[in-house]
N, C-alpha and C positions, 0 to 999 in steps of 0.2 A: 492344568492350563485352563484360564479361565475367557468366554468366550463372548463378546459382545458383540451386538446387532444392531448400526446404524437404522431405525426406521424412517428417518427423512427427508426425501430428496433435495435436491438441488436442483432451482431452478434459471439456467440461465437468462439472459434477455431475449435469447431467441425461445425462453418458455422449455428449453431441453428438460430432457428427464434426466438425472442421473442417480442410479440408487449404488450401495452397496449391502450386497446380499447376503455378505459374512464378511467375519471378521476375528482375528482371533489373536492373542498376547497372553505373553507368561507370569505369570504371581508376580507382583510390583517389585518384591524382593529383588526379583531375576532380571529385572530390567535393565538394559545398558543407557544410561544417564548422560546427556551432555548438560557440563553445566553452564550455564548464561549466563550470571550474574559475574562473574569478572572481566575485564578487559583481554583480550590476548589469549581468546579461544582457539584449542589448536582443532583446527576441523577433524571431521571426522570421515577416515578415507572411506567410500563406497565404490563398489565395483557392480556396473552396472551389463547384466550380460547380453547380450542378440537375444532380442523375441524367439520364442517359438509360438506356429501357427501360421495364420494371415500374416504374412511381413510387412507390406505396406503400414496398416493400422497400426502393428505392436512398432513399427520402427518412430512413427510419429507421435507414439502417442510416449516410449522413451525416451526421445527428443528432447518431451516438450517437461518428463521431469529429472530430465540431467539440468535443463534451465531452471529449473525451482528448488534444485537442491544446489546450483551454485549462486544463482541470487543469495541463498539464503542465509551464506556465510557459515552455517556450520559444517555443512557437507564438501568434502575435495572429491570429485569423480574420476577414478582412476584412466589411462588411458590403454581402453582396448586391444592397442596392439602389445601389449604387454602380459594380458591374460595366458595363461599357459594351459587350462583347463579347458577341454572342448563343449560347450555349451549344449549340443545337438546331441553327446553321446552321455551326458547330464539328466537326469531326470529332475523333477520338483521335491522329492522326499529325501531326508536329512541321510538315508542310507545310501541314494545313489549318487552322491554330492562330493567329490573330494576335497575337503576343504583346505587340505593343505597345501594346494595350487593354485587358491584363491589368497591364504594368508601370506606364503610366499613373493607376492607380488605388491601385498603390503596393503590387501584390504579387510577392514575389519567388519564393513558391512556387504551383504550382496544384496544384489535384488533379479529377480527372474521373474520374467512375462509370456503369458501367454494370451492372443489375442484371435477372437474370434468373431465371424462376421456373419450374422444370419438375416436377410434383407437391408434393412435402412437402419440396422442397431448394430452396432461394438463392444464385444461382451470382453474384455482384461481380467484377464486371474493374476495377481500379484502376490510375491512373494520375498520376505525380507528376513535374509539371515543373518544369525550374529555367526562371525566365521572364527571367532577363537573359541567358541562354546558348542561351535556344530550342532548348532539348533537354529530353527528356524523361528525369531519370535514377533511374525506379524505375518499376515495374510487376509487377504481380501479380495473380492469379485464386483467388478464395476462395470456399469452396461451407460449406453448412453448414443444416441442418434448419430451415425457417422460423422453427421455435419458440426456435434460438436464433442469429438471424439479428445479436444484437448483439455475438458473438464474432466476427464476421467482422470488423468495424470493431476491436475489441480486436487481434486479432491484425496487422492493417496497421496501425494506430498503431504495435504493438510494433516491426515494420518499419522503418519511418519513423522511431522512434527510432534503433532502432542505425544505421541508414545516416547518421544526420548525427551522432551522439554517439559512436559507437561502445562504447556499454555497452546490457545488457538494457535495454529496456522493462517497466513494472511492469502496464501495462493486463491485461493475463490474470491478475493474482495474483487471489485473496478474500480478504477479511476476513471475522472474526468478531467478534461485538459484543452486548453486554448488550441486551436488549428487555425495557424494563415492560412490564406487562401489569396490568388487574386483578385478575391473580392469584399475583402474583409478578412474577419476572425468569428472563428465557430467553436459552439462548445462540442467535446467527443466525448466518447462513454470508450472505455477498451476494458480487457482486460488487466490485471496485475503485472503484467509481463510486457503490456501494449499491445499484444494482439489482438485481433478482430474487432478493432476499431470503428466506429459509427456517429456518425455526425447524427447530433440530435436537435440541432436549430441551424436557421440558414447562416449564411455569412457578411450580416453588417458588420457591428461589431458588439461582440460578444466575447467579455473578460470577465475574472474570480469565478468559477462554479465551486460552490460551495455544497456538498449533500444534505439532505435530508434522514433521519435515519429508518425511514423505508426501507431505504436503499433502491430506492427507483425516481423519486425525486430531488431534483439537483436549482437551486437559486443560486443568479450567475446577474451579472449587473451589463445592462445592452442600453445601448444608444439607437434602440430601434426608434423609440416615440422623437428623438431629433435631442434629447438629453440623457443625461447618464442616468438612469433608473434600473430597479432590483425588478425580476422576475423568475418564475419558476417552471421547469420544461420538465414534463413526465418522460424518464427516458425508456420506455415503452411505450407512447402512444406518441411522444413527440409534441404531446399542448403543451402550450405556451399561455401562462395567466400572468398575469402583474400581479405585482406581492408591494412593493413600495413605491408611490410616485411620489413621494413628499419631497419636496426643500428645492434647491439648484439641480442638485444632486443626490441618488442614495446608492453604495457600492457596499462590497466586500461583506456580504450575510453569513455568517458563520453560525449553526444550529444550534443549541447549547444540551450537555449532555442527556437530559431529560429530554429531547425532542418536543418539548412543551414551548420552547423559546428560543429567539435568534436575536444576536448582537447588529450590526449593519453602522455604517458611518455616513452621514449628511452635512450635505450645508444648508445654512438655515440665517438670512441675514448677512453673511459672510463670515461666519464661523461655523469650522467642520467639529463636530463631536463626536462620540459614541454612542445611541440610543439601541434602547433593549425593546425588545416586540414579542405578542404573543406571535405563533406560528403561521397564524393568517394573515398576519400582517397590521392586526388592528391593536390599540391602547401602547403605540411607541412612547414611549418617553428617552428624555436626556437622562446619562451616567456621567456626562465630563461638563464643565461648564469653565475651563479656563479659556480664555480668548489668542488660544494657539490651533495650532492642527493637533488633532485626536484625532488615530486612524488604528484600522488594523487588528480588531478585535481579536483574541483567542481564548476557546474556557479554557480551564484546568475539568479533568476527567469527574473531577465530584461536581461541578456544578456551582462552586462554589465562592469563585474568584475568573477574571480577566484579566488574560494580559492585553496589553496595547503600545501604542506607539502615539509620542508625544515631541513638541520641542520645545515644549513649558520651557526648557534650559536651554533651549538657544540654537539646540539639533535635536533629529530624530534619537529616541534611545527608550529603551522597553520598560514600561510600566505596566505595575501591579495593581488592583484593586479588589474588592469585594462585589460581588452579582450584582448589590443593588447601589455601585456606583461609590461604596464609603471607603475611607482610607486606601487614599491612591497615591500610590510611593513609586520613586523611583528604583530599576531593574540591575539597570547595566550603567556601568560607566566607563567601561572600555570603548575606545572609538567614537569617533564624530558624525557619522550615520548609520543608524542600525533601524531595521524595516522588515516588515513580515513576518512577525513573530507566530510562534505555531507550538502548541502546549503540549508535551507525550502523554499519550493514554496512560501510562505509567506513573506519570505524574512529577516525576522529579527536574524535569527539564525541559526548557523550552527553546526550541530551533530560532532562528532569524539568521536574514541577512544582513552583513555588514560592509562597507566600502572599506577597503585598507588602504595599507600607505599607498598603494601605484594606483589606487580609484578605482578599480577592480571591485564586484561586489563576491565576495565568500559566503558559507554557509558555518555560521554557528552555533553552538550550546550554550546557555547559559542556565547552571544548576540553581532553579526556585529557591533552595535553603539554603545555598552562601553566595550567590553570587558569580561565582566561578565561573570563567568562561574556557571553551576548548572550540579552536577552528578544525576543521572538519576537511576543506576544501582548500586549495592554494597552487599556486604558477599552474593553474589550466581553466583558462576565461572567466567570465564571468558567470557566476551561480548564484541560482536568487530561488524565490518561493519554496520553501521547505515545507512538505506535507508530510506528516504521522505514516504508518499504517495503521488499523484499527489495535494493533495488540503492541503497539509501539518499539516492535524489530526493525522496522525500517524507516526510512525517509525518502521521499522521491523529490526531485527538482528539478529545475532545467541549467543548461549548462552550454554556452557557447565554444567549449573546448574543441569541437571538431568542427568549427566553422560556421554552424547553424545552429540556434537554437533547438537543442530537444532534450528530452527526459532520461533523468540517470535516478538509480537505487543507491543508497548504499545502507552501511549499518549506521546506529547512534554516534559509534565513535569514530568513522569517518570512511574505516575499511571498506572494501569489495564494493568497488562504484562498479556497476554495470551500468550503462548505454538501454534504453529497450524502447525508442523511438527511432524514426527514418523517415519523419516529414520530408515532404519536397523541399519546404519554405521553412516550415519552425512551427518548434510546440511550446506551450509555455503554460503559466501559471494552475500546476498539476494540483488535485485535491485527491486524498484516496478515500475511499469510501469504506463503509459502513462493514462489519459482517455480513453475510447474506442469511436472513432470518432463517431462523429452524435447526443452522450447524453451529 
């Protein structure tokens, strides 16, 4: 068994510590594999047992990744009252474990916690077995300030994923996200999940946050100066600088993959285009130069090309181009409004919204090398702004299906929408953010 050792912690916005202090996985041979790359993945059941130890802690802190193993569409968590096996009279080693009262009930993964509490820190020992092989092939020790004791399960989901997928987990990323208010609209920082939410500008009006890849700076376009202009909020210290005052208008900054460069759209005359800027905001120049609206920038994950939105043809609909503005073709030709285009880190396909036949806005795909389009969303309100996650397993958007605007997950191909907002008023125009340097 061969034994690896996280040295980097994780820091969250409130500057938490989180380390893990072991770790351990079986020869790659022996690894149980989920595979990702098909449509029509059958999850994978886990059986998630009662903490032992401190129970408050270990109950919240399994809480919070029964939600990150069902967000994440590969894992089904079985339901406890179903277990047959007594957890308490269970130990942690593969000997005093009977696994055939865990497979019996139809789980192929376990996982067992223990959680401990020594002043203002949360120490989780984790434990994940494969229960047709009666071995244990993952474990690990994560410690972390009570107050953000839900980064400790973030961080072991993220685990968990790469040992069966072999790509990052997204659970550690944030989002940022539009908040009404009755006083305005404000931009938030939360977690992946929405929780522990923070307003990081006040509430004029404050629309598109777009990140940085910092990952601590976010440009977001405010009508604080009495016009639509781009600016940039540190979401730890909360300053606020101007990034673009140029034209009538400057919205929608999108960073390009290199963090060297950001897209943004303007008016200038009475023509909106696409202009490309170094990161400070200085040497803009024009990419589109047809006398329609150009809006709506997105890169592709090399750096290499933008998508956008045009009605050169008479309606919105998604175009393609080169970085430096050459050979700009049209995307999509299904449907008479399509808007919000958003490129996957993966590279093969890019999200947008489109209006259908009942005028409803949906969420869809359209695949970069032929065009192909797949809706995603249908008969539940309307859904609009589709954002990535950084490793492009998911999408987030908003969605008026339960009466108020707020933020829903789901996969590429449409499955397992979770909800993980509960504004008072509504949330909207979601962007996910970055990895968190170092994991």
């Amino acid at each position: 068994m061969k034994t690896r050792t996280p040295s980097i912690p994780f820091a969250s916005l409130a500057h938490a510590l989180l380390l893990c202090t072991a770790f351990a996985q079986p020869a790659l041979a022996d690894r149980p594999v989920i595979n990702i790359e098909h449509a029509g993945i059958q999850a994978y059941p886990v059986a998630i047992a009662p903490p032992v130890g401190e129970p408050t802690s270990g109950k919240a802190v399994l809480d919070v990744l029964s939600g990150d193993f069902t967000r994440s569409g590969l894992f089904r968590i079985l339901d406890p009252a179903s277990f047959l096996a007594d957890p308490n009279k269970e130990g942690f080693t593969e000997q005093t474990i009977d696994f055939s009262k865990w497979t019996t009930v139809g789980a192929s993964g376990l996982v067992k916690a223990k959680s401990v509490i020594t002043g203002d820190n949360v120490q989780v020992e984790f434990h994940f077995y494969d229960t047709a092989k009666n071995a244990e092939v993952l474990h690990g020790t994560y410690s972390a300030p009570v107050a953000s004791l839900r980064q400790i399960a973030h961080r072991f989901a993220d685990d968990v994923m790469k040992f069966f997928t072999q790509e990052r987990g997204d659970f550690q990323t944030r989002i940022a996200y539009v908040r009404e208010t009755g006083d305005g609209k404000q931009i938030v920082v939360a977690d992946s999940d929405g929780a522990n939410a923070q307003a990081v500008t006040g509430a004029s009006i404050n629309l598109l946050p777009g990140w940085a890849h910092d990952g601590h700076t976010i440009a977001f376009t405010s009508f604080r100066d009495g016009a639509a202009h781009i600016y940039t909020v540190d979401a730890l210290t909360r300053a606020i600088k101007p990034l673009v005052l140029m034209g009538d208008y400057a919205s929608g900054p999108v960073f390009a993959p290199d963090g060297l460069r950001f897209t943004f759209s303007a008016s200038l005359n009475g023509n909106t285009d696409i202009f490309l800027s170094e990161a400070d905001g200085s040497a803009g120049r024009k990419l589109t130069e047809a006398r329609d609206i150009n809006t709506a920038a997105t890169w592709s994950p090399d750096g290499k090309q933008i998508a956008f939105i045009s009605n050169r043809a008479g309606n919105p609909q998604v175009y393609v181009m080169n970085a430096d503005g050459s050979n700009q073709r049209r995307l999509t030709f299904q449907g008479n409004y399509n808007q919000e285009p958003a490129w996957s880190p993966k590279g093969d396909l890019i999200a947008f919204s489109g209006r259908d036949e009942l005028r409803s806005f949906d969420i869809y795909t359209v695949a970069v090398a032929t065009g192909k389009v797949a809706r995603l969303t249908q008969n539940a309100g309307t859904n609009e702004k589709p954002s990535w996650s950084p490793n492009g397993r998911h999408l987030i958007f908003s969605s008026t299906r339960t009466g108020k605007r707020q933020l829903w997950t789901m996969s590429p191909d449409g499955t397992n929408q979770q909800r993980i907002t509960d504004e008072p008023r509504s949330a909207g125009d979601p962007s996910w953010g970055p990895f968190p340097a170092g994991n």
